[in-house]
C-alpha positions as CSV (number, residue, x, y, z in Angstrom):
1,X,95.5,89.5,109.5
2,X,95.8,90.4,113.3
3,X,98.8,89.3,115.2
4,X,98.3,91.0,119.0
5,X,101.4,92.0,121.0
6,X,102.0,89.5,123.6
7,X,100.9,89.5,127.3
8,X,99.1,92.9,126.2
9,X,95.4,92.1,127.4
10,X,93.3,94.3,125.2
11,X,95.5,93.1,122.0
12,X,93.9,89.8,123.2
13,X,90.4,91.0,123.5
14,X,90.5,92.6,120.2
15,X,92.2,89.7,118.4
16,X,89.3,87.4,119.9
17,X,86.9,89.9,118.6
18,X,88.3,90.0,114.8
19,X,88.8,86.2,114.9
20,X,84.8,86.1,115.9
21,X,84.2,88.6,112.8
22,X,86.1,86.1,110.9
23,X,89.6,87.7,110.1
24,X,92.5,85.3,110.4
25,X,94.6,85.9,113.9
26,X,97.8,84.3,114.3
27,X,99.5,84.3,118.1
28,X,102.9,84.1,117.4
29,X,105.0,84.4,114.2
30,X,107.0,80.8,113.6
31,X,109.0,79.7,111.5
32,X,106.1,79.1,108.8
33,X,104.7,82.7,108.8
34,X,106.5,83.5,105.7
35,X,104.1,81.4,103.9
36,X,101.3,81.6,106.1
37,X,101.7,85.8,105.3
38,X,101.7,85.1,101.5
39,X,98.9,82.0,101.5
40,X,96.9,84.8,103.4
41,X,97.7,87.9,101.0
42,X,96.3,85.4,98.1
43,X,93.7,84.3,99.5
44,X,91.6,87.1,98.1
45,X,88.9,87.0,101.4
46,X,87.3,90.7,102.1
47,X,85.2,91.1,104.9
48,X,82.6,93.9,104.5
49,X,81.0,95.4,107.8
50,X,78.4,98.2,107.4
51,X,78.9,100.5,110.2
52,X,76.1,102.9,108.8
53,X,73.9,102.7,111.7
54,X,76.2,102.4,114.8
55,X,76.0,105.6,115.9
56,X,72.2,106.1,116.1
57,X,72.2,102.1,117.4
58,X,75.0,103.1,120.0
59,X,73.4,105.8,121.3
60,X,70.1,104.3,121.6
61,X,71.7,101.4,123.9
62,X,73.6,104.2,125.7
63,X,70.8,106.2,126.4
64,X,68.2,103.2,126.6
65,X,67.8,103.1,130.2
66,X,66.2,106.9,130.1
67,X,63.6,105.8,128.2
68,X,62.6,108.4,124.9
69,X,66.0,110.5,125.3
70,X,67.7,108.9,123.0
71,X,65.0,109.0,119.9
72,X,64.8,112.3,120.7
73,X,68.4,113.1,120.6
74,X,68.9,111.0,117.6
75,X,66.2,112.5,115.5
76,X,67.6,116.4,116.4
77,X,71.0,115.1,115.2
78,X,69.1,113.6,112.0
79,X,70.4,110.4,112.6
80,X,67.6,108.4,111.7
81,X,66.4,110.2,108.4
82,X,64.8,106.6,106.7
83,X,66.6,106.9,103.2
């Protein structure tokens, strides 16, 4: 559960980004949260996110404007050893 800190932007941004991903974000805690906060912790939902390959896939769209560099950077680092 994500509850951002108010008239902070990038609290915003990255409660938009894990309500995209599916996570439940609240804005504000009411009078209800109580329950909400239990129905929530009950609920059971995981989200799973395999973040295995975002450093090779980061650094290939940071260095993708240099054409090669980035295969080449990757591959000394052994970043994209296909096991």
């Amino acid at each position: 559960m994500s509850i951002p800190i108010r008239g902070q932007y990038e609290q915003m941004c990255n409660s938009a980004a894990l309500k995209q991903m599916g996570i439940t974000c609240k804005q504000t805690i009411g009078t209800g949260f109580k329950n909400e906060f239990y129905e929530w912790m009950n609920e059971g939902k995981t989200i799973r996110i395999d973040y295995s390959k975002s450093i090779p896939l980061s650094l290939n769209h940071v260095f993708s404007w240099h054409g090669s560099t980035a295969e080449r950077f990757t591959a000394e680092l052994g970043l994209f050893s296909e096991s």
